[in-house]
N, CA and C of each residue as an Amber inpcrd file, in Angstrom:
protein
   465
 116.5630000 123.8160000 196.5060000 117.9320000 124.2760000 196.3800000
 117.9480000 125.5010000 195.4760000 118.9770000 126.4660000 195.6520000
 118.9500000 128.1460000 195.1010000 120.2150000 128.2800000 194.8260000
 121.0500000 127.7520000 193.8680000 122.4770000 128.5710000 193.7510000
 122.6420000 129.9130000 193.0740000 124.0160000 130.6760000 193.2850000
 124.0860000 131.7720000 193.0850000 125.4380000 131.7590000 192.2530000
 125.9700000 132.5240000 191.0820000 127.4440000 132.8170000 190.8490000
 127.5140000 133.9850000 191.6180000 129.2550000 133.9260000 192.0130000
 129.2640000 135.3080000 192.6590000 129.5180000 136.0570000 191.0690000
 130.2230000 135.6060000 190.2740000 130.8310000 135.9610000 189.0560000
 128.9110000 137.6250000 188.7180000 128.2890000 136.5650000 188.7610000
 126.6330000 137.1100000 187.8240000 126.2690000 138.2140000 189.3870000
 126.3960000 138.9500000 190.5210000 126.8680000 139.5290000 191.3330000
 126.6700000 140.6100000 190.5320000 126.3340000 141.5580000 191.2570000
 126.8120000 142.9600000 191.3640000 127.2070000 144.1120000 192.5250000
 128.2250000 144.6010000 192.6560000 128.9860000 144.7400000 193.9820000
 128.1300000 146.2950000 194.3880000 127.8050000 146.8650000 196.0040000
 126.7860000 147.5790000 196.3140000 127.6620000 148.3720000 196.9650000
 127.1450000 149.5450000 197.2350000 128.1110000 150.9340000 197.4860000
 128.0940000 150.5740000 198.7690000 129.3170000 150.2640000 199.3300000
 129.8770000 150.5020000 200.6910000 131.2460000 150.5830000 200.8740000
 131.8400000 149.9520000 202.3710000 133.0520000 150.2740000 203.0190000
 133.9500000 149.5390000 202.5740000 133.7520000 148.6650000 201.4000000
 134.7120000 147.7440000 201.0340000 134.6220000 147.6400000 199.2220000
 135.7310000 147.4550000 198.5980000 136.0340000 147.1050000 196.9730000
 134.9480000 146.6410000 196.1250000 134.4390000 145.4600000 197.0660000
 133.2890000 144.8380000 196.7960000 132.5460000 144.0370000 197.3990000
 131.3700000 144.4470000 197.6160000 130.2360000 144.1520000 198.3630000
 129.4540000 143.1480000 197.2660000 129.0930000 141.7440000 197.7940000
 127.5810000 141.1810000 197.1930000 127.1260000 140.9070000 198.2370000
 125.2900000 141.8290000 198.7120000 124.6030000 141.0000000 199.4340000
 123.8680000 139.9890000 198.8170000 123.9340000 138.7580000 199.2790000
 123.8510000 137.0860000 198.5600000 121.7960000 136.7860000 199.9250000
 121.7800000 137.7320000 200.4370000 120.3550000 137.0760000 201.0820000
 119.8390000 137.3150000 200.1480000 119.4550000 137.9970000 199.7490000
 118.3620000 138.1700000 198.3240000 118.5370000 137.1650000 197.1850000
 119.7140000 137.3010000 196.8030000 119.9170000 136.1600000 195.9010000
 119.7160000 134.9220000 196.1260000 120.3490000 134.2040000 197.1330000
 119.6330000 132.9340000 197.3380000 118.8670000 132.6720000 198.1120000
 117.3140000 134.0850000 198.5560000 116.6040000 133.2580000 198.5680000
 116.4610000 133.1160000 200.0800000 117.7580000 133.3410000 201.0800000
 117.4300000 133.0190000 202.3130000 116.1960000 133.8060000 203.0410000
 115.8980000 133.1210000 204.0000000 114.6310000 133.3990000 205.1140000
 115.1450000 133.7550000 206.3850000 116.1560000 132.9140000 206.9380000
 116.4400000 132.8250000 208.0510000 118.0830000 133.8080000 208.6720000
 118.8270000 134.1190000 207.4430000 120.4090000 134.5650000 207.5910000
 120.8180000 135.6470000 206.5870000 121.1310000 136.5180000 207.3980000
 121.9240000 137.5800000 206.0160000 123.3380000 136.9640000 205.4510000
 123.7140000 137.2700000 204.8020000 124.6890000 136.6240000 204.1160000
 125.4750000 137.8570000 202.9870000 126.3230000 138.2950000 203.1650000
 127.1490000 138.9970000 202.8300000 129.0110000 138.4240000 202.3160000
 129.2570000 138.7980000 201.1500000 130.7480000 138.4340000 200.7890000
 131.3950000 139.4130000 200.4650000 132.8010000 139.5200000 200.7110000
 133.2000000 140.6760000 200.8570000 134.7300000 139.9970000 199.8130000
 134.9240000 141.2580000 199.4700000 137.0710000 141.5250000 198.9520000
 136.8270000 143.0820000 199.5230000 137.9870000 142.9340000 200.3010000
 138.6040000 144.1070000 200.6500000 140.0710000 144.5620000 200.7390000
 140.0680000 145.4640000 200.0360000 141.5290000 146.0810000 200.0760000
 142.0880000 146.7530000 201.0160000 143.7900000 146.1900000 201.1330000
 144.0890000 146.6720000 202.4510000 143.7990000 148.3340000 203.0560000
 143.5220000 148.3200000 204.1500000 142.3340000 149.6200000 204.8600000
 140.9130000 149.5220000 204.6880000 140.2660000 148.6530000 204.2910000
 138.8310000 148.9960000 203.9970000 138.2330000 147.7130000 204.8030000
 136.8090000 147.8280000 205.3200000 136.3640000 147.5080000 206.2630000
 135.2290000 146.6950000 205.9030000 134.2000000 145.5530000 206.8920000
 133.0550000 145.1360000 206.2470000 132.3900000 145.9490000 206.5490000
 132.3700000 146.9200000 207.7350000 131.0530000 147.7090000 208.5190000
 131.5970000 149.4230000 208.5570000 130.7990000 150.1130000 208.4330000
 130.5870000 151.6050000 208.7280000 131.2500000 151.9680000 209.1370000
 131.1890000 150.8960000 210.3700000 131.7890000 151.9830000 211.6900000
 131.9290000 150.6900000 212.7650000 132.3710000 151.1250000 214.1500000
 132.4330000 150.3150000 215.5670000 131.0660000 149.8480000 215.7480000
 130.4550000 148.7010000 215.6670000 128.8380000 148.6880000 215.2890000
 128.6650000 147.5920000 215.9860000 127.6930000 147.3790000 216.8780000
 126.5020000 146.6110000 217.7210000 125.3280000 146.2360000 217.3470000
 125.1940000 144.9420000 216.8690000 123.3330000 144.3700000 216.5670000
 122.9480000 144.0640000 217.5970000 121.4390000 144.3880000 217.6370000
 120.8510000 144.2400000 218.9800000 120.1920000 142.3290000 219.2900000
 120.1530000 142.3270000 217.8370000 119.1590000 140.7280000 217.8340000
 120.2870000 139.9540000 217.0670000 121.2850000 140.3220000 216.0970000
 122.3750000 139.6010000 215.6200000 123.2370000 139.1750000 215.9740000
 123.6060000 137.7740000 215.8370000 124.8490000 137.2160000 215.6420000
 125.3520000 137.2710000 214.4560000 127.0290000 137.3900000 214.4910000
 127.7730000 137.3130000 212.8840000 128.6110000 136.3940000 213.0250000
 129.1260000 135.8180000 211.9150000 130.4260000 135.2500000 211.9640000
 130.8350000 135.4220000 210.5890000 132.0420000 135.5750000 210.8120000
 132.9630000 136.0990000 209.8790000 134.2670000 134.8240000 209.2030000
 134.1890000 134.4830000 208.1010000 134.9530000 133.6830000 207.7860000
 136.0100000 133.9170000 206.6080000 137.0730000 134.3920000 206.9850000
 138.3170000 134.7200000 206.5160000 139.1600000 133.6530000 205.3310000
 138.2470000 133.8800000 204.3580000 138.9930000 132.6460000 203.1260000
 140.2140000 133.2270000 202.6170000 140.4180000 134.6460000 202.5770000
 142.1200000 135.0720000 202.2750000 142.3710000 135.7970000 202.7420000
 143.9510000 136.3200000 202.8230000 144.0150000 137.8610000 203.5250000
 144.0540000 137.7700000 205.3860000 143.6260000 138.8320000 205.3880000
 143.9980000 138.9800000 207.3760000 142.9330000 140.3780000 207.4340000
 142.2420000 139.9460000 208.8560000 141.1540000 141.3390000 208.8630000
 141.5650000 141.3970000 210.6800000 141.5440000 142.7280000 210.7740000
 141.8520000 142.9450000 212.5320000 140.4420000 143.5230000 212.9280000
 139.6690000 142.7780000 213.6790000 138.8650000 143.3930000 214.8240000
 139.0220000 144.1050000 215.6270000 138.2060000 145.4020000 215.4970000
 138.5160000 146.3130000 216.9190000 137.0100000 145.7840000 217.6600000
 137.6450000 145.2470000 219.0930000 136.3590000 145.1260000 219.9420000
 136.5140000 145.7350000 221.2820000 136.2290000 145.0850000 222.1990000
 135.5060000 145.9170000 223.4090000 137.2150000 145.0130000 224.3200000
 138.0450000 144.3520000 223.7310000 138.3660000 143.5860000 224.6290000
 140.1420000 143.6020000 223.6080000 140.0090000 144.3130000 223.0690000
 141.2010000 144.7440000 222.1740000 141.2300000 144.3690000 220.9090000
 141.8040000 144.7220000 219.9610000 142.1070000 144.3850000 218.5340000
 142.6950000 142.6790000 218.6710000 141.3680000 141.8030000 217.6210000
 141.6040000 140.6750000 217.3620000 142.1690000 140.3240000 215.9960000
 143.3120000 139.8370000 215.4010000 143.5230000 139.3570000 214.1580000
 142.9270000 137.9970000 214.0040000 142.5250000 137.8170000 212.6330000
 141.6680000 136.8740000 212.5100000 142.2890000 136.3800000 210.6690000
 143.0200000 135.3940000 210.1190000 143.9360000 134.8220000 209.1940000
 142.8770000 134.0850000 208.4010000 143.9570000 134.2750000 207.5090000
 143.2660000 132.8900000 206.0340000 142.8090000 131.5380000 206.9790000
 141.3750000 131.2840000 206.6010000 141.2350000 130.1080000 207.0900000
 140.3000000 129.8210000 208.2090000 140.2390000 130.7550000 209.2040000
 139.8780000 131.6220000 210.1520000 138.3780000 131.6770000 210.2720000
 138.1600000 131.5850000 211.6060000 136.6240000 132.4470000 211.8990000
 136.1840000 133.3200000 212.6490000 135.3230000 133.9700000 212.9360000
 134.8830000 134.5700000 214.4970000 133.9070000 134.9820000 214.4650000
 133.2220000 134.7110000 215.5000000 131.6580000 135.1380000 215.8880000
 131.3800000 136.3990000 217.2910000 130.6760000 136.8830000 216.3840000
 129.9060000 138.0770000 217.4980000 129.0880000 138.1950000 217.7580000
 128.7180000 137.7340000 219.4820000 126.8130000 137.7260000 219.4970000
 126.3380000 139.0320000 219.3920000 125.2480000 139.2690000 219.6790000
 123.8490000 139.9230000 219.6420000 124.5760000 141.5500000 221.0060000
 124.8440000 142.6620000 220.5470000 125.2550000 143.4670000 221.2430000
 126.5520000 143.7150000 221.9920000 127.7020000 142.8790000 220.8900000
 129.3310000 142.8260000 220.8930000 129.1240000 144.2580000 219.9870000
 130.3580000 144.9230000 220.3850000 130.9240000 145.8990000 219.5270000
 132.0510000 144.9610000 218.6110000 132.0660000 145.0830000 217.4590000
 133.1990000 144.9990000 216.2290000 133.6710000 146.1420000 214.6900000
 134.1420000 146.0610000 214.6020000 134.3430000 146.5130000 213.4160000
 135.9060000 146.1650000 212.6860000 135.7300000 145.6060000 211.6610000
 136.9240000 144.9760000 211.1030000 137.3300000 145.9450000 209.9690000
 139.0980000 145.7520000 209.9450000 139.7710000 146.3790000 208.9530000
 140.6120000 145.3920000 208.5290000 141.1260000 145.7720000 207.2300000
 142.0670000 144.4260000 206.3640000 143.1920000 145.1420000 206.5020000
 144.2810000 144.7640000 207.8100000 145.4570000 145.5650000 207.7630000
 146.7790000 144.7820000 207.3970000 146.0390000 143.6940000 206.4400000
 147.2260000 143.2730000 205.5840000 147.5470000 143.8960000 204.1600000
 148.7470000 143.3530000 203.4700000 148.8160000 143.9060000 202.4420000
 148.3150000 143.2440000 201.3640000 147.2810000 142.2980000 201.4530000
 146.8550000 141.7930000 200.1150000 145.1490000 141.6810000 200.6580000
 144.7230000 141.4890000 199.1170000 142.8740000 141.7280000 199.4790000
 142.8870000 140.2700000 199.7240000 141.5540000 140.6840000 201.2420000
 141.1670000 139.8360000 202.1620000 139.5930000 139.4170000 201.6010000
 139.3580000 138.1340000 201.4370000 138.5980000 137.7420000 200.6240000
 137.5730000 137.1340000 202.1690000 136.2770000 137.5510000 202.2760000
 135.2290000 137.4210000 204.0050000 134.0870000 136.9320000 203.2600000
 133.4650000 135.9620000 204.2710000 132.4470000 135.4500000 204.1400000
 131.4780000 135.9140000 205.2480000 130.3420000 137.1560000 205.4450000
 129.6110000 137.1080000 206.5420000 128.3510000 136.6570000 206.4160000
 128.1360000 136.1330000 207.4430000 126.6670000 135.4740000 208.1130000
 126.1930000 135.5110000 209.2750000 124.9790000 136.2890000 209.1850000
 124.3080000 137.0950000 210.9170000 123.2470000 136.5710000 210.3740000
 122.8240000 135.7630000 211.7080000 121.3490000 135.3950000 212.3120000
 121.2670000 135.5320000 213.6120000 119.4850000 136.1760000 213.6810000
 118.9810000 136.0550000 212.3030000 119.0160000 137.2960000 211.5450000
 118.0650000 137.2520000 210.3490000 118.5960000 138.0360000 209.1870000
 117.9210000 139.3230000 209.6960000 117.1560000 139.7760000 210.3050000
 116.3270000 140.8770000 211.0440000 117.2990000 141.5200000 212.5460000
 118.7890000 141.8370000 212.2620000 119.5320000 142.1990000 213.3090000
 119.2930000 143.3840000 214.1640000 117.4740000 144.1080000 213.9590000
 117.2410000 145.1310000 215.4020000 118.1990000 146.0950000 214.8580000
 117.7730000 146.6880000 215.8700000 118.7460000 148.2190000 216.1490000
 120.4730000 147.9820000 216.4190000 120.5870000 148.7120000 215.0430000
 122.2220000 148.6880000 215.0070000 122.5930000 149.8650000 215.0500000
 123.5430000 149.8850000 216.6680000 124.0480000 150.9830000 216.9800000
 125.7630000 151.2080000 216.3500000 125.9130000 152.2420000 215.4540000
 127.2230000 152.9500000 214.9580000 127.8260000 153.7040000 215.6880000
 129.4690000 153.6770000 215.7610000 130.0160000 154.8270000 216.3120000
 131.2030000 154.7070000 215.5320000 131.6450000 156.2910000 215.6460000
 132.7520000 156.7030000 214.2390000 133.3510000 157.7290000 214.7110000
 134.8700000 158.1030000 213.9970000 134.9730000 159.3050000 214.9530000
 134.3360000 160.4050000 214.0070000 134.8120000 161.5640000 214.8940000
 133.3510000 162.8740000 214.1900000 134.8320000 163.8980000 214.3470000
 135.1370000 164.7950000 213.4360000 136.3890000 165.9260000 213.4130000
 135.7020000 167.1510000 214.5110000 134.4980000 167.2420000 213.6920000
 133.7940000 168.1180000 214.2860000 133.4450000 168.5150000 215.6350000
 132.8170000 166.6520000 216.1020000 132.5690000 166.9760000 217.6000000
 133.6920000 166.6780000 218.6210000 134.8850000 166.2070000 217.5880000
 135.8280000 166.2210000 218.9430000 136.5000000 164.9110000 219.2530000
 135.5990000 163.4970000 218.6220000 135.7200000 162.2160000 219.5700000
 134.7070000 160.7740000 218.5670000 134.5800000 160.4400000 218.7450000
 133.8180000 159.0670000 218.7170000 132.3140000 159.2490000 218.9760000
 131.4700000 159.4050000 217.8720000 130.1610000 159.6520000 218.1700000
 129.1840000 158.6620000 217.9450000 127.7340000 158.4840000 217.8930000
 126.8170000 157.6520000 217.2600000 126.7320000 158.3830000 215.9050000
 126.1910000 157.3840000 215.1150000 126.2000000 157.4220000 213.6440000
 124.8750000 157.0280000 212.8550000 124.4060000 157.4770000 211.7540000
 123.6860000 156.7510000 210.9030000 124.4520000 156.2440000 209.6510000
 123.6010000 155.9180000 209.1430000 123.9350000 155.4580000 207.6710000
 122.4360000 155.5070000 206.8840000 123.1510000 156.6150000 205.7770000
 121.8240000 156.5920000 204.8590000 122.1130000 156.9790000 203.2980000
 121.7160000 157.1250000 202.3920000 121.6290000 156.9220000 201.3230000
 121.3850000 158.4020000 200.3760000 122.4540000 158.7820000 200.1080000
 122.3040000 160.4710000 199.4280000 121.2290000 160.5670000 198.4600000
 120.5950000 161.5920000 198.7240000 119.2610000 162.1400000 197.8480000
 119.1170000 161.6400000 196.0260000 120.5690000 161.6250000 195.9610000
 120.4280000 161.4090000 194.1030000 120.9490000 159.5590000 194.3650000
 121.4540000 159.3340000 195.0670000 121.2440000 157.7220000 195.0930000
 122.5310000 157.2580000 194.6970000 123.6050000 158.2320000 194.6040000
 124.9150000 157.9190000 194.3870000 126.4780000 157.6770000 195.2220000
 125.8840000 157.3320000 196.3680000 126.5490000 157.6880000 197.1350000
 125.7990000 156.9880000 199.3590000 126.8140000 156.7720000 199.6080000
 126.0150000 155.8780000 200.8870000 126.9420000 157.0640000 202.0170000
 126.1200000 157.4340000 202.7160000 126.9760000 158.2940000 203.4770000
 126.7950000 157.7690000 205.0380000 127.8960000 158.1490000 206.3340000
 127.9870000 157.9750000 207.7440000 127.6550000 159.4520000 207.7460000
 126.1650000 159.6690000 209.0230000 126.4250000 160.7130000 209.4350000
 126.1480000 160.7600000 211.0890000 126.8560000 162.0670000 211.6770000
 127.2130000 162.1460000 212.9380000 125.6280000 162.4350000 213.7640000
 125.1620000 161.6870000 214.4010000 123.8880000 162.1250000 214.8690000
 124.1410000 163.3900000 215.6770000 125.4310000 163.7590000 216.8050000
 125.3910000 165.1420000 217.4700000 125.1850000 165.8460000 216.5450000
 126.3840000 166.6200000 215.0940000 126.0030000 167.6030000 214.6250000
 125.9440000 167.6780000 213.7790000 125.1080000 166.0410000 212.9330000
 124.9890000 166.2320000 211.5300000 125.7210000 166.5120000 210.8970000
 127.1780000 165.8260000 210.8130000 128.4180000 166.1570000 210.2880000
 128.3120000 165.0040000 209.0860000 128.6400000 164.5770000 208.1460000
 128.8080000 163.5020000 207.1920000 130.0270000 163.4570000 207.6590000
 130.5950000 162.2080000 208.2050000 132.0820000 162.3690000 208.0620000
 132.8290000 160.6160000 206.8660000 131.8070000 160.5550000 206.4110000
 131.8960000 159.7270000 205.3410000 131.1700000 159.2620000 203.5230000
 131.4620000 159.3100000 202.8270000 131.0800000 158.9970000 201.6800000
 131.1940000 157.6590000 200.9960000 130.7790000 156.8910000 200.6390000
 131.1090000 155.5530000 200.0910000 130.1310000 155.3880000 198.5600000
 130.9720000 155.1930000 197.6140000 130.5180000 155.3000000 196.4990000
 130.8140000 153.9430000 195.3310000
């Protein structure tokens, strides 16, 4: 057995208030494990994003998070779950007005090629994306694979 405080946590530069990734911490082998607070507008993921070998599920302990998927915007409530297999498009936003408190878990923990898409000013539309990590280490950026646009910063 491996427990964790979230309290002893330290929250990691991304798309949301606060990020703890919890696989490392406790230890898992088999599941990523991610907890989230997010404030209303802010997201668990990058961008519109596809795992190639992952499943997620998402468990909504407060707050309200809307899924954009392939099959329309899903709301998903306090209390709540939802799962996305292995090459679903999702990407969730908290378009309530109070912070939405998420529990994620994708297995397995090795989710393959994860394809991003975001919109781009530059190219016009909705592009593929990376995500990588600015040179001085301060900063997590989306960038546009057509024209190498950053069209995001997360700090």
């Amino acid at each position: 057995m491996h427990t964790v405080s979230l309290a002893e946590q330290t929250s990691r530069m991304g798309p949301a208030a606060t990020v703890y990734a919890l696989t490392d911490a406790l230890g898992a082998s088999d599941v990523a494990l991610n907890y989230y607070e997010l404030d209303p507008g802010e997201s668990t993921a990058y961008g519109y994003h596809a795992h190639e070998s992952q499943e997620e599920v998402f468990y909504v302990q407060a707050g309200e998070l809307t899924f954009r998927t392939a099959d329309g915007d899903a709301v998903i409530e306090s209390g709540e779950l939802v799962r996305f297999g292995p090459g679903e498009f999702q990407r969730s936003e908290n378009t309530g007005d109070d912070t939405a408190v998420v529990l994620a878990v994708g297995a397995p923990q090795d989710a393959g090629e994860t394809l991003i898409r975001r919109e781009c000013e530059a190219c016009g539309g909705e592009t593929e994306h990376e995500i990588g990590l600015a040179d001085d280490h301060d900063a997590v950026f989306a960038r546009c694979t057509a024209c190498e646009s950053v069209t995001e910063r997360y700090t």
